[in-house]
SEGU-847074 format. One record per atom (N, C-alpha, C): atom name; residue number from 1; x negated, y, z negated; residue in one letter. Coordinates in nm, 3 decimals, always signed. Layout:
BEGIN
SITE atom   n    east   north      up res
SITE   CA NUM       X       Y       Z   a
...
***
This chain:
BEGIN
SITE atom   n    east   north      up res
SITE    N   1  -0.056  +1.054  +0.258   x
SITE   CA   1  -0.090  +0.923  +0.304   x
SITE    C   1  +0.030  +0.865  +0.379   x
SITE    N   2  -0.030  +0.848  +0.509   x
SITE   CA   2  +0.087  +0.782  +0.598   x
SITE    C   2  +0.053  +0.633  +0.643   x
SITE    N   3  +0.141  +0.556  +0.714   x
SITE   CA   3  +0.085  +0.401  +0.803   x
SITE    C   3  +0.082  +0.475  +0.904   x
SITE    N   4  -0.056  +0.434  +0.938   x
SITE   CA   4  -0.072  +0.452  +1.085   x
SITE    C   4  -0.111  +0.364  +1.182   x
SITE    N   5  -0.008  +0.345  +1.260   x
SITE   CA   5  -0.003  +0.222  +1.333   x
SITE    C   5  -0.055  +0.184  +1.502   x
SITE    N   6  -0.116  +0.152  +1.554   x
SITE   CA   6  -0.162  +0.196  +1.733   x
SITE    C   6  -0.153  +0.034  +1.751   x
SITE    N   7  -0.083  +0.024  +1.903   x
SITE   CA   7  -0.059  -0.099  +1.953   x
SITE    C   7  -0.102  -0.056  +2.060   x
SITE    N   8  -0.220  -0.149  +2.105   x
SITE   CA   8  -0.284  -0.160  +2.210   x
SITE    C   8  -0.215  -0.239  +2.270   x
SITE    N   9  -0.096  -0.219  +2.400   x
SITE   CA   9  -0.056  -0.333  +2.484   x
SITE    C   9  -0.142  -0.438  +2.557   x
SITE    N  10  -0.269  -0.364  +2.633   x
SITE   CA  10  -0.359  -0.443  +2.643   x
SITE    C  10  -0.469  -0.517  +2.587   x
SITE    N  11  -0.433  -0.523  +2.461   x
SITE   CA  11  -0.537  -0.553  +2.349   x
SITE    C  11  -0.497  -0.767  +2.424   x
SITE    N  12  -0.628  -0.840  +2.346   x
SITE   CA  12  -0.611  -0.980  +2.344   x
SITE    C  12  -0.537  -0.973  +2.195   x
SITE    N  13  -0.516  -0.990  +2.144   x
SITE   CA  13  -0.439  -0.974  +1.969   x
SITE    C  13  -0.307  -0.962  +2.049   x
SITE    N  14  -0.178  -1.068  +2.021   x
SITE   CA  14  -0.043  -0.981  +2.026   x
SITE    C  14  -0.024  -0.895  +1.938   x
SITE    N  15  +0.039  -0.840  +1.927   x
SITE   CA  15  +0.132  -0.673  +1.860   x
SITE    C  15  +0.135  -0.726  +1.720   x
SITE    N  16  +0.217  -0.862  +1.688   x
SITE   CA  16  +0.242  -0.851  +1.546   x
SITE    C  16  +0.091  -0.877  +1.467   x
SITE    N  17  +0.014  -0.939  +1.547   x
SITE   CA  17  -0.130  -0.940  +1.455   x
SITE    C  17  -0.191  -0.815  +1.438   x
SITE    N  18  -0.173  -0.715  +1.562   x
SITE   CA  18  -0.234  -0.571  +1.568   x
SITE    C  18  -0.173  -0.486  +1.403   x
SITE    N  19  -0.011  -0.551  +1.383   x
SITE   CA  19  +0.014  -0.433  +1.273   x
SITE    C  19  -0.032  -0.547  +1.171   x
SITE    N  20  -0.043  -0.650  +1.166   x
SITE   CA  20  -0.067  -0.709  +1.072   x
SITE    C  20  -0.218  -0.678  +1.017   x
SITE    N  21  -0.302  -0.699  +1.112   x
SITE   CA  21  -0.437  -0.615  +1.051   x
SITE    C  21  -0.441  -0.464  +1.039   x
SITE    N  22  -0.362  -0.441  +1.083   x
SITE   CA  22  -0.423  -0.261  +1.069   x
SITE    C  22  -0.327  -0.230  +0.919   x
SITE    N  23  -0.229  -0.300  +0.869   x
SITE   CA  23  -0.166  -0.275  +0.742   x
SITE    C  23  -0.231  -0.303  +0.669   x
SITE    N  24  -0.338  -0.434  +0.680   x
SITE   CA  24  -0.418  -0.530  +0.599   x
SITE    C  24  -0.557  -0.424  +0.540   x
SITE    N  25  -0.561  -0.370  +0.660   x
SITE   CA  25  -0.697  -0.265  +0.657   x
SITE    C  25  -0.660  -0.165  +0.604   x
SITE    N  26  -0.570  -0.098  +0.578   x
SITE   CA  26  -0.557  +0.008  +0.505   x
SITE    C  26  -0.517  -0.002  +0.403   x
SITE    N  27  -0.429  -0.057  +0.381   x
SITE   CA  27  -0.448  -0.126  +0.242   x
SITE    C  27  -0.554  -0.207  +0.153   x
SITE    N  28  -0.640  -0.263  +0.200   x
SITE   CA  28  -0.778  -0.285  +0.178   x
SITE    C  28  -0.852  -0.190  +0.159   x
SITE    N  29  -0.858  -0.057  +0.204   x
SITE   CA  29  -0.958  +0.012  +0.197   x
SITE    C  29  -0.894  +0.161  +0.107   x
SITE    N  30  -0.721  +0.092  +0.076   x
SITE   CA  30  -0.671  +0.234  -0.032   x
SITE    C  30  -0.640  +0.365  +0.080   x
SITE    N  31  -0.628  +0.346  +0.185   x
SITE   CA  31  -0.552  +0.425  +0.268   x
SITE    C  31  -0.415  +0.449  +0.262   x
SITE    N  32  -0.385  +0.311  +0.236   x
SITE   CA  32  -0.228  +0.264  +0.122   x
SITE    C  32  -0.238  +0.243  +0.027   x
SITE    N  33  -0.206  +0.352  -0.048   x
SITE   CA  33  -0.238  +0.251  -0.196   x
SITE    C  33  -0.121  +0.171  -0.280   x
SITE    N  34  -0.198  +0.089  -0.398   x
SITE   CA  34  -0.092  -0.049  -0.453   x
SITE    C  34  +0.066  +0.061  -0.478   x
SITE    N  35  +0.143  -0.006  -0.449   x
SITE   CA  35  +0.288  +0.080  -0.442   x
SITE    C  35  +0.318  +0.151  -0.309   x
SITE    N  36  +0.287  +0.195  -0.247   x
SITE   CA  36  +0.343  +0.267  -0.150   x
SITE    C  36  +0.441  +0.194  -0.069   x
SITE    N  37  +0.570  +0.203  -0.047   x
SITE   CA  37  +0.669  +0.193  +0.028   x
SITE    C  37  +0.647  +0.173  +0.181   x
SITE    N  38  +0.615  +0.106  +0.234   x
SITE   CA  38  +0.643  +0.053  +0.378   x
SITE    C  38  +0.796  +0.058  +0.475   x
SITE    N  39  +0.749  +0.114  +0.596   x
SITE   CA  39  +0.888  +0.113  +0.652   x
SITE    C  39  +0.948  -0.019  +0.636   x
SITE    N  40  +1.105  -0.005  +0.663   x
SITE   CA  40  +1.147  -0.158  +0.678   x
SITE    C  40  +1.152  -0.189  +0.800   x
SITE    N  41  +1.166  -0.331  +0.812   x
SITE   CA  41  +1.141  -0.387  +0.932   x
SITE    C  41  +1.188  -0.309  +1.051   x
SITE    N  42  +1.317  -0.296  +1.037   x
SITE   CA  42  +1.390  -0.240  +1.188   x
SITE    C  42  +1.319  -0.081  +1.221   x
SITE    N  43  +1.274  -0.044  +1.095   x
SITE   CA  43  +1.238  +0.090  +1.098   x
SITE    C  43  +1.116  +0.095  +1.188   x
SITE    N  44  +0.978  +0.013  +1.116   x
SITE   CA  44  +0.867  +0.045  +1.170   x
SITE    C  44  +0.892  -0.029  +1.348   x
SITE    N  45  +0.982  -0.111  +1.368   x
SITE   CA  45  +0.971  -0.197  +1.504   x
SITE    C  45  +1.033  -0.058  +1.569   x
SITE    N  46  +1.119  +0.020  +1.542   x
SITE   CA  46  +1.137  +0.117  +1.644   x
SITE    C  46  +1.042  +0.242  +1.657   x
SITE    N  47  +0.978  +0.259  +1.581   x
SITE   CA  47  +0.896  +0.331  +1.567   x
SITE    C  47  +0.781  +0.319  +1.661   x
SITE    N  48  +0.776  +0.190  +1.648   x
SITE   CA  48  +0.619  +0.080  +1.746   x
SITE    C  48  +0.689  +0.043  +1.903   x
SITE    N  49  +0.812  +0.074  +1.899   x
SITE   CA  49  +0.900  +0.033  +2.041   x
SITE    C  49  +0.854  -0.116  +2.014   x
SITE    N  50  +0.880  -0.243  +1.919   x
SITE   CA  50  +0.872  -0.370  +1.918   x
SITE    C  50  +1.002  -0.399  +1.876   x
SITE    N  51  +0.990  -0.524  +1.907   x
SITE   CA  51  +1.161  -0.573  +1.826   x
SITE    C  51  +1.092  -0.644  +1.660   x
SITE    N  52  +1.222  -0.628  +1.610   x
SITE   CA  52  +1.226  -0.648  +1.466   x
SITE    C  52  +1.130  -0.803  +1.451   x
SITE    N  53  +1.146  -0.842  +1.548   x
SITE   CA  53  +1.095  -1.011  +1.503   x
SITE    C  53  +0.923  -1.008  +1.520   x
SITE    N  54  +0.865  -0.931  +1.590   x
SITE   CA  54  +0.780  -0.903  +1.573   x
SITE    C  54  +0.723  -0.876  +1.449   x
SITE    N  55  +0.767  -0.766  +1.405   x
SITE   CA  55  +0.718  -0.674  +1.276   x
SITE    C  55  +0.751  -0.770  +1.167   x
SITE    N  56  +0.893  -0.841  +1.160   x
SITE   CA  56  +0.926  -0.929  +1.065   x
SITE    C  56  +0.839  -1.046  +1.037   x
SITE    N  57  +0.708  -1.093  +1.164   x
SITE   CA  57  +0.655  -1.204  +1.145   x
SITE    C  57  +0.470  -1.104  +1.113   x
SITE    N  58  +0.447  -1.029  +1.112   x
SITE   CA  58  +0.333  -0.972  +1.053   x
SITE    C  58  +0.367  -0.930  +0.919   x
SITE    N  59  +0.517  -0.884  +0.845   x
SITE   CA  59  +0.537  -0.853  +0.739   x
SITE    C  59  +0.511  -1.046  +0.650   x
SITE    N  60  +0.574  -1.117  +0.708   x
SITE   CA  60  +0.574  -1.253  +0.650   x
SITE    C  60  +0.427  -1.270  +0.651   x
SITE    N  61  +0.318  -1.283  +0.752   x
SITE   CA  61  +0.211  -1.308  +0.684   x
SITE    C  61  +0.151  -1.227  +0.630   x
SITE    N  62  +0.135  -1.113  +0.586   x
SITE   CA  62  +0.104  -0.996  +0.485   x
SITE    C  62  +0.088  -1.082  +0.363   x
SITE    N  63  +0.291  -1.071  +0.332   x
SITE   CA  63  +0.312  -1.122  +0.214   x
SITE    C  63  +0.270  -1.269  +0.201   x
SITE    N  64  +0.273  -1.363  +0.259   x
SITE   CA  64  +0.145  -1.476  +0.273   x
SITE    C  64  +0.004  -1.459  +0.178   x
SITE    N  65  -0.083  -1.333  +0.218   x
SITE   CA  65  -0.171  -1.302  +0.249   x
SITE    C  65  -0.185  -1.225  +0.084   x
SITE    N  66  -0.093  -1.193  +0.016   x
SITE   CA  66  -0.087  -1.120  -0.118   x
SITE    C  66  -0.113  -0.965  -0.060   x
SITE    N  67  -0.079  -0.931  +0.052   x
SITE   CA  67  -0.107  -0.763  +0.075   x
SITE    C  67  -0.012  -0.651  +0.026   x
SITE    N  68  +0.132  -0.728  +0.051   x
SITE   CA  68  +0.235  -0.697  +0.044   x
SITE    C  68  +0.321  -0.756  -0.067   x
SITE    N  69  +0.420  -0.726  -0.089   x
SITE   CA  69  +0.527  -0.771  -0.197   x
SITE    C  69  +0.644  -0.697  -0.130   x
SITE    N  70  +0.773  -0.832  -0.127   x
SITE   CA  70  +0.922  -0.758  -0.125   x
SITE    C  70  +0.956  -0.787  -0.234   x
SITE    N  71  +1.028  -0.663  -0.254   x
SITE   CA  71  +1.149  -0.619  -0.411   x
SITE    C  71  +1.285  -0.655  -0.363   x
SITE    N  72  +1.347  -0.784  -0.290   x
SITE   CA  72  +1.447  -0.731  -0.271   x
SITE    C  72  +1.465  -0.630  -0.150   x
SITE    N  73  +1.641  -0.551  -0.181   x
SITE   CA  73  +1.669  -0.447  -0.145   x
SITE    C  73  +1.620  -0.306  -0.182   x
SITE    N  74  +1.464  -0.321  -0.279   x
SITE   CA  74  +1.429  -0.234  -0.306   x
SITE    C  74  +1.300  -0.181  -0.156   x
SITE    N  75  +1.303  -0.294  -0.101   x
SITE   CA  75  +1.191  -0.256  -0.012   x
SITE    C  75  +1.012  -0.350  +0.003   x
SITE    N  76  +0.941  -0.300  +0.066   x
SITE   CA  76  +0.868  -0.341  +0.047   x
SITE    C  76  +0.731  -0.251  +0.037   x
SITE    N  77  +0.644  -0.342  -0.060   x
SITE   CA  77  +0.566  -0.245  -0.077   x
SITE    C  77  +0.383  -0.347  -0.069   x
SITE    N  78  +0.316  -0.238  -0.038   x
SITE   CA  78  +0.137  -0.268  -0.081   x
SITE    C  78  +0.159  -0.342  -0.192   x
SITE    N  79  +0.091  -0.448  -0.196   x
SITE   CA  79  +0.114  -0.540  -0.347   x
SITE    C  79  -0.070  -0.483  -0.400   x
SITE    N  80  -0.078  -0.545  -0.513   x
SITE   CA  80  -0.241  -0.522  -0.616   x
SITE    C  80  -0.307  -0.605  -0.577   x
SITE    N  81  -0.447  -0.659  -0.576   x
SITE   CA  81  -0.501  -0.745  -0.548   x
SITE    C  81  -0.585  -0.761  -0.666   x
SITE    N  82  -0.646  -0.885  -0.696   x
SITE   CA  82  -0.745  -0.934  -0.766   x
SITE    C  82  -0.665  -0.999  -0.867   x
SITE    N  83  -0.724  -0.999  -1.015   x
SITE   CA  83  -0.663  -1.046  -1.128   x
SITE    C  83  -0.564  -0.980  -1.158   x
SITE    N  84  -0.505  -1.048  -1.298   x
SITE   CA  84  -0.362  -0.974  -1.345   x
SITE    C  84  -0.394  -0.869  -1.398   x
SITE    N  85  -0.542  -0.853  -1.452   x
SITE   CA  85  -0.546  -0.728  -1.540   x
SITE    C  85  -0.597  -0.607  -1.429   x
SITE    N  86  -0.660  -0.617  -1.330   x
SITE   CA  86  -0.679  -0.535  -1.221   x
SITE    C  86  -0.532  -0.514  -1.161   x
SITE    N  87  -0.441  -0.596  -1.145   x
SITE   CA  87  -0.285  -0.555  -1.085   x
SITE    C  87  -0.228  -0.446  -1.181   x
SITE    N  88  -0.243  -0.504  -1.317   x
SITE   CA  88  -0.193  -0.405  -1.417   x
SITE    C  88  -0.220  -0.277  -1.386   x
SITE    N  89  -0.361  -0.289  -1.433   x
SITE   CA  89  -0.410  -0.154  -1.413   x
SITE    C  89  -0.421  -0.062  -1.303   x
SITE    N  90  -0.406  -0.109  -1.176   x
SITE   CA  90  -0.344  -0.071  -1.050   x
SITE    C  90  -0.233  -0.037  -1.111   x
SITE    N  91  -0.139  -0.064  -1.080   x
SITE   CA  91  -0.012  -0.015  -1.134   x
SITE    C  91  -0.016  +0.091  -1.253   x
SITE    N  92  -0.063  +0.078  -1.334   x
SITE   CA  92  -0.107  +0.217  -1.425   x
SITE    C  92  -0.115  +0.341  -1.397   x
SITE    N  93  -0.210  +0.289  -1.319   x
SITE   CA  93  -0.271  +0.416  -1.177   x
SITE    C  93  -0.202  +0.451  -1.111   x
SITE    N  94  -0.116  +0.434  -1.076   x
SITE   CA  94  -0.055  +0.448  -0.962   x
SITE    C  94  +0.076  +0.528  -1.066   x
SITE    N  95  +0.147  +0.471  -1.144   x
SITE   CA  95  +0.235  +0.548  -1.209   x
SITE    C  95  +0.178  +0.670  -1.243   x
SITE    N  96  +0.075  +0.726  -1.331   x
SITE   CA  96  +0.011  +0.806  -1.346   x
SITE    C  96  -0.030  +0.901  -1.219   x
SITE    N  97  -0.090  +0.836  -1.115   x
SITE   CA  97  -0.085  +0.965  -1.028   x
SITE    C  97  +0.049  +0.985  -0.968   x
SITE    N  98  +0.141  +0.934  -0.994   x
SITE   CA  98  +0.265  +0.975  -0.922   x
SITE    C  98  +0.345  +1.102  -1.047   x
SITE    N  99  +0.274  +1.073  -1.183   x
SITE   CA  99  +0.301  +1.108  -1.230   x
SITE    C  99  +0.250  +1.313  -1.312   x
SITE    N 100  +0.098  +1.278  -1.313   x
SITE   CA 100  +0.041  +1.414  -1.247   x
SITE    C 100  +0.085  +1.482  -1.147   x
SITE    N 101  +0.143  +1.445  -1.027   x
SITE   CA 101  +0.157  +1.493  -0.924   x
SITE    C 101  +0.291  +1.566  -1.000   x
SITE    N 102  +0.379  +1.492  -0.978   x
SITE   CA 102  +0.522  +1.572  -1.017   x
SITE    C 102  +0.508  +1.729  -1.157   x
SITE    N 103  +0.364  +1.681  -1.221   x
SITE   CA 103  +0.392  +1.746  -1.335   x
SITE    C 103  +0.303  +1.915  -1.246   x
SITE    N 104  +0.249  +1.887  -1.105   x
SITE   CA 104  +0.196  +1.977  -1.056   x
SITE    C 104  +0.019  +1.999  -1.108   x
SITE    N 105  -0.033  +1.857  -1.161   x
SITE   CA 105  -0.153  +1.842  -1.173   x
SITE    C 105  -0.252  +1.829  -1.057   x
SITE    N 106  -0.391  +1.909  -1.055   x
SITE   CA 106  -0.441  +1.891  -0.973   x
SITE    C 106  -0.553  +1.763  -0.950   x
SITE    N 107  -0.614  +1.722  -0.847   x
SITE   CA 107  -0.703  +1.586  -0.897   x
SITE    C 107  -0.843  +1.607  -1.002   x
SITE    N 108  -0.883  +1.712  -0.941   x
SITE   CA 108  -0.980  +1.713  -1.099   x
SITE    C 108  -0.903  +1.718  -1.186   x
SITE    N 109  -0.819  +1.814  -1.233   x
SITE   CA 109  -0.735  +1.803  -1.413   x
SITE    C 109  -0.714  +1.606  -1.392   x
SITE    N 110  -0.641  +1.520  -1.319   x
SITE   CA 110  -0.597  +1.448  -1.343   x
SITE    C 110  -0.730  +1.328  -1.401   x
SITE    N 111  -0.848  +1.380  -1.281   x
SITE   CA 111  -0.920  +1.290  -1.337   x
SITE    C 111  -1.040  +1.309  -1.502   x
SITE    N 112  -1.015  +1.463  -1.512   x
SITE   CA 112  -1.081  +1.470  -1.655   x
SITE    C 112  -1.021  +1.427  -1.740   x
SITE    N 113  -0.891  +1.429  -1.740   x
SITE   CA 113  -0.779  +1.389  -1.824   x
SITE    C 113  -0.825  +1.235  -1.838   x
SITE    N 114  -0.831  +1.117  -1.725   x
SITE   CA 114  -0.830  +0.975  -1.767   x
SITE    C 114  -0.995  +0.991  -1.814   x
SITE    N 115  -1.071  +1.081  -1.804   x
SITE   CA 115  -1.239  +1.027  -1.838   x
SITE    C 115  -1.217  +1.075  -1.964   x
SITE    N 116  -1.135  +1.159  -2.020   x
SITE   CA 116  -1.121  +1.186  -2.191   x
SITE    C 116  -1.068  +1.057  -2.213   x
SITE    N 117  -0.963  +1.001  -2.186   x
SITE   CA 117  -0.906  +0.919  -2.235   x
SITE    C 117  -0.999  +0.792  -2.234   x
SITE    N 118  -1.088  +0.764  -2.128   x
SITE   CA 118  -1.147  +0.639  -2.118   x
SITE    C 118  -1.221  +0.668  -2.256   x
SITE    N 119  -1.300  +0.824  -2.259   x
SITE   CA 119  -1.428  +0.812  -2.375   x
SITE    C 119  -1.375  +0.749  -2.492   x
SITE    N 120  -1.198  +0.845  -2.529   x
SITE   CA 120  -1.176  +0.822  -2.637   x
SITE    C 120  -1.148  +0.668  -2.656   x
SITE    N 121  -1.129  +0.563  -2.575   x
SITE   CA 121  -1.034  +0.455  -2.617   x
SITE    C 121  -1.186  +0.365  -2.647   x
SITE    N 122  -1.345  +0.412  -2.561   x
SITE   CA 122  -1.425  +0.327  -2.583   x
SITE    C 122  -1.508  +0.387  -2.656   x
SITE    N 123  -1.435  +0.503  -2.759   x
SITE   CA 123  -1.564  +0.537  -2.891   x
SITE    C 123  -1.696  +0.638  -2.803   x
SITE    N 124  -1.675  +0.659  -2.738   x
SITE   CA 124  -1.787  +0.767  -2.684   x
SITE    C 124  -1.773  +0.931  -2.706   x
***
């Protein structure tokens, strides 16, 4: 899973709304999922041939917008959406498949693994 970013110069949308929805949209639709690391500013603006102030004012309304979250100097990342207990559990998820992965789990093992666990925790 990568950002994938296209700036239509001739689009009516300026540039910073173009990355601002197309981050919005993939992250909406789990193309990004909650956690994933986003370039930083100077990074993705050279990447896009934009200047930083650009990218810096679509990252500000993101995070506006609850799409995004900055950590700091840790970066920025896809924030959770909905309630606290859907953020949680996003985040669960997300540790966990980062965490299968490293252990060299594949996605079926990973997902029989949470449907045992769901049966067992709801008595089925």
């Amino acid at each position: 899973m990568t950002l994938k970013i296209d700036i239509d110069e001739g689009a009516a949308e300026p540039p910073y709304e173009q990355v601002r929805a197309q981050i919005s949209a993939q992250a909406r639709s789990g193309a990004l999922p909650v956690g994933y690391r986003l370039p930083t500013v100077r990074g993705l603006a050279e990447s896009l041939g934009l200047a930083a102030n650009t990218v810096a004012k679509a990252y500000r309304a993101l995070e506006t917008d609850g799409v995004i979250e900055t950590r700091g100097r840790h970066g920025t990342f896809v924030a959770a959406a909905g309630s606290a207990a859907e953020r949680e559990a996003a985040g669960a998820a997300q540790a966990y498949a980062e965490r299968v992965r490293r252990l060299g789990l594949g996605e079926e093992a990973a997902l029989d693994a949470v449907r045992d666990a769901l049966r067992a925790a709801y008595g089925r």
